[in-house]
N, C-alpha and C positions, 0 to 999 in steps of 0.2 A: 470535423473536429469542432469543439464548442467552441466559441472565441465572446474575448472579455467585448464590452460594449466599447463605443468611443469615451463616453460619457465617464464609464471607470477609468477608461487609461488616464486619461486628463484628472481625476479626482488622483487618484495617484500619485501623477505625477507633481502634483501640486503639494500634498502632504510630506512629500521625500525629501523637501526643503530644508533651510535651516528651520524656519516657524511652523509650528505649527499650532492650532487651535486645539488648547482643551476640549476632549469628549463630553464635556459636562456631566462630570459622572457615572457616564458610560460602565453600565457594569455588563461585565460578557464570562458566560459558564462555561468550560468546553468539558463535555463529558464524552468516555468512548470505551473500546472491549478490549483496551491492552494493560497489563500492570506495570509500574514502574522500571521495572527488570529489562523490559524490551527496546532494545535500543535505538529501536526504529521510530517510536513515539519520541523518544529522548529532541529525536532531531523537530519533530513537530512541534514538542511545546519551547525549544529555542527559538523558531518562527514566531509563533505566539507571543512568548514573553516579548520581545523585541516590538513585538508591531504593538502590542498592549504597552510599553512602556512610549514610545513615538508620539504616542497618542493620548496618553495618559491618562486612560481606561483602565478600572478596576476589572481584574479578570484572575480569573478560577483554572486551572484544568485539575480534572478528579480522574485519576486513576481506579480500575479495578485491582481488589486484593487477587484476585485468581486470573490470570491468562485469556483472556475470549471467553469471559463471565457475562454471557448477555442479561442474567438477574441482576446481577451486580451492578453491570448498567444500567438498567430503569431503574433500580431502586438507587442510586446517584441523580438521575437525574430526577426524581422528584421529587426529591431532599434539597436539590438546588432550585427546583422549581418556586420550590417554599419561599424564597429569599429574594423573590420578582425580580430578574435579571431582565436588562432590555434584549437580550440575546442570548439562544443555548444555541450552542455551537455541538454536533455530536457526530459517531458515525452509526448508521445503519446496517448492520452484519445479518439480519433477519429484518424478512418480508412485512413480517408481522407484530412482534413481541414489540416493538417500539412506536405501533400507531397509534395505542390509546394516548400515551403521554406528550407524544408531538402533538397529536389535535388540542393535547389540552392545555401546552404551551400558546399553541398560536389563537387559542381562544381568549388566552387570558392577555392578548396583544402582546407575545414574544416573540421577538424574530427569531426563525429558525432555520440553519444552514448547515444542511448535510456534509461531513467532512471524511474525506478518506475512503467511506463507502456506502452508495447512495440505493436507495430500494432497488431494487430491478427494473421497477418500472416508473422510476421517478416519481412524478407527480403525480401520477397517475395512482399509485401504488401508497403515496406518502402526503402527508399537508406541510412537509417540508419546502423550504421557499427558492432551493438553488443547493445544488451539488458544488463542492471544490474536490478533485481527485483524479482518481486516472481511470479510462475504460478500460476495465478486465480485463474484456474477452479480447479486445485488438492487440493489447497487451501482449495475451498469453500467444495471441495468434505469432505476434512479432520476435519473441524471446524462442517458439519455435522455429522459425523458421530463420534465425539469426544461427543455431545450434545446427542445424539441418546443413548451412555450409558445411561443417566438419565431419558430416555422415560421410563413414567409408566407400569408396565408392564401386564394389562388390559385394556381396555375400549379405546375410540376412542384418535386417535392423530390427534389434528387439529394443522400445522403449518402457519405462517406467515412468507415469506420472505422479506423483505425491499431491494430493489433496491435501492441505497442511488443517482445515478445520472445517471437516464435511457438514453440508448444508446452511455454512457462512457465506456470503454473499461475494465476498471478495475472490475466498479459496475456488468456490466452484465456479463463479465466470472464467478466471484464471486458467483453471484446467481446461475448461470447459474451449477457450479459442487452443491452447494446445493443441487439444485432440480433432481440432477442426482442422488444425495445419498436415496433422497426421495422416486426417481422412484424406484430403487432399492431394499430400504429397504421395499414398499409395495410388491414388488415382491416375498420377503423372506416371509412375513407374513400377507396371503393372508387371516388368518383369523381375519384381524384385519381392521378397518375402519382408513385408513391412507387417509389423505387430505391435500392439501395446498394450501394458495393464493400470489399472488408477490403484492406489492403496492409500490408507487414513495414516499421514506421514505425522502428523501431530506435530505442534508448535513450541516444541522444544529442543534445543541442541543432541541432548542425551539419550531423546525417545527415537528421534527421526534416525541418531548414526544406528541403533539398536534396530527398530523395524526395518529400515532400507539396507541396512549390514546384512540382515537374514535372509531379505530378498534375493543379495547378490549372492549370499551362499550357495542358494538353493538355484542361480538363475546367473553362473558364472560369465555369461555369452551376451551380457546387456548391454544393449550401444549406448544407449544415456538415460541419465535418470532426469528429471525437470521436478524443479521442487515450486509449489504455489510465495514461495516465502523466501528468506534467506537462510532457511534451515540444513541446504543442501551441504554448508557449511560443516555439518556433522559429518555429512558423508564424507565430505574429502577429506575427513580427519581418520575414517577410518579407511578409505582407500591407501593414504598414506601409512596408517600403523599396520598395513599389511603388506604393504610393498609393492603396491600396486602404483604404476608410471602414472606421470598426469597423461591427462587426455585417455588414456586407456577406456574409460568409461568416463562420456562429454558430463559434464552436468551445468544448468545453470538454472536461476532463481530470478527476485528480485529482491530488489532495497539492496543500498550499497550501504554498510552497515561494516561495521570495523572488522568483525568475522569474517565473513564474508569477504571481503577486500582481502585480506590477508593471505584464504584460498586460491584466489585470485592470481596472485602473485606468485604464487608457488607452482600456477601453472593447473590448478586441479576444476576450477571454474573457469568457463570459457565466454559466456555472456552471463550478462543481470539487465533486470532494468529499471530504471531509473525512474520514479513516480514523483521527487523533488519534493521529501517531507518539510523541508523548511518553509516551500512556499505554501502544502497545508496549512499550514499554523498560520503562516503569516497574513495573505489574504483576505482567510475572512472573516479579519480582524476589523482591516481595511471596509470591508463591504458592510460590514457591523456601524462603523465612525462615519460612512460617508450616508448610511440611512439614516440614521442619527442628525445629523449636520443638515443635508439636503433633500432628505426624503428620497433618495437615491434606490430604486429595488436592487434586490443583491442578483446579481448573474451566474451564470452556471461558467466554470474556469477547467477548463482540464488540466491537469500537471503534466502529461507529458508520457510517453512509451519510448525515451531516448534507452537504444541496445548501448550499454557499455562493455567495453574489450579487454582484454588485460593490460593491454600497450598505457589504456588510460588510470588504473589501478593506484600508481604512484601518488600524482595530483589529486587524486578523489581521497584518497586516504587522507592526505595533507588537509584537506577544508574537512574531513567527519574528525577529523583532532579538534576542528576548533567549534562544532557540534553544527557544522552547516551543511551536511551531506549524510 
């Protein structure tokens, strides 16, 4: 797992005071591939605002008009680029489509901190200077195999994977540690008829209950379905308008998101997990002030692969009312 340096903890913990030092200015962009509608950004730029106001740093986040508009995204970010920001803040959903404008950020001396979701192949891959986010693939690996408790313990397991926005960088490492837990797990229990299919579940409430409803028509005998996203939330709305028991078919996702939580509760989601959007935002806001200040380089932070249960539903609900979860 990444871990923050010493060097940040202490800058941190030094800022969290009652004083703090003016950013002098401090102007910070965060551009990324969700629109205002999603409520899972909702909670990132509460991080953001918070750590931008601490610090009292002029700061931006730009929304796309359409849902996972990777256009939309570069052409934001070099509309903000225009406007010399000491910091773009962004996420990388593609390998590609976001290199020319990072290099050309960080030529023009802008610091630049991948947020939420980082090339594939980091640095390697990006002239970005430090990821803030969660790993996918361990992710996805953990959320199945947290799910996999509740597999019945005879008779065949047919799963569903929902790729929520095929060939984005988030959706398919996501699935991508799933079906590794998959592979796996048939490997352990070779006397068992373990099966699975992926399908383009799409990033909307409405789309996902509609293709993954038609799925289970067609595919009544499904042990769970795993959505890359909190879209699963659809499903259980139509497992419920058809009268279908919770748990009857497992499902779980991530981002605990007020949807989502609600499912939760009712018993029709059984894990999520938890990537901790407020500390997105917040952070590398922080690593932004502290380069600024001390010439500090930003570090690579992970947010976390924490499994959440229903049992903890209540409380989590209670902090995403107040936009902190």
């Amino acid at each position: 797992m990444k871990k923050l340096t010493a060097m940040l903890l202490l800058g941190v913990a030094l800022i969290g005071g009652q004083t703090v030092a003016r950013a002098d200015g401090l102007n910070i962009v965060f551009t990324h591939h969700s629109s205002a509608s999603n409520t899972f950004w909702q909670a990132v730029k509460k991080g953001f605002d918070d750590a931008c106001a601490k610090v009292e740093a002029n700061c931006n986040m730009v929304f796309t008009q359409t849902e996972g508009s990777v256009e939309q995204q570069v052409a934001n970010m070099r509309a903000a680029l225009a406007a010399k920001p000491d910091a773009l803040l962004t996420s990388i959903v593609d390998d590609h489509a976001l290199d020319d404008v990072i290099k050309e950020a960080r030529d023009a001396g802008v610091l630049v901190i991948a947020v939420n979701v980082d090339d594939t192949e980091g640095t390697k891959g990006n002239a970005r200077q430090a990821f803030v986010g969660q790993g996918f693939k361990p992710a996805g690996y953990s959320l199945a195999k947290a799910i996999s408790e509740s597999f019945p313990k005879d008779g065949p397991i047919k799963v569903l994977v929902g790729i929520s926005a095929p060939g984005q960088n988030w959706s398919e490492s996501r699935g991508a540690g799933i079906m590794q837990f998959l592979d796996e797990y048939k490997a352990a229990h070779k006397d068992r008829d373990v099966s699975w299919e992926r399908i383009d579940s799409g990033t909307d409430l409405a789309i996902t209950s509609d293709r993954v409803g038609a799925y289970l028509n067609a595919h009544p005998d499904t042990t769970a379905y795993f959505d890359t996203g909190f879209w699963c939330a659809g499903v259980a709305r139509v497992l419920a308008d058809r009268g279908v028991a919770p748990g009857k078919v497992l499902l779980g996702g991530f981002d605990l998101v007020p949807e989502v939580l609600q499912q939760m509760q009712k018993g029709y989601v059984q894990a999520l997990v938890d990537q901790q959007p407020y500390m997105q935002g917040f952070m590398p806001v922080m690593e932004a002030y502290l380069n600024k200040k001390i010439g500090l380089a930003p570090s690579d932070i992970d947010t976390g692969q924490g499994i959440v249960r229903p049992k903890q539903a209540d409380s989590i609900m209670a902090l995403s009312a107040q936009g902190l979860r």
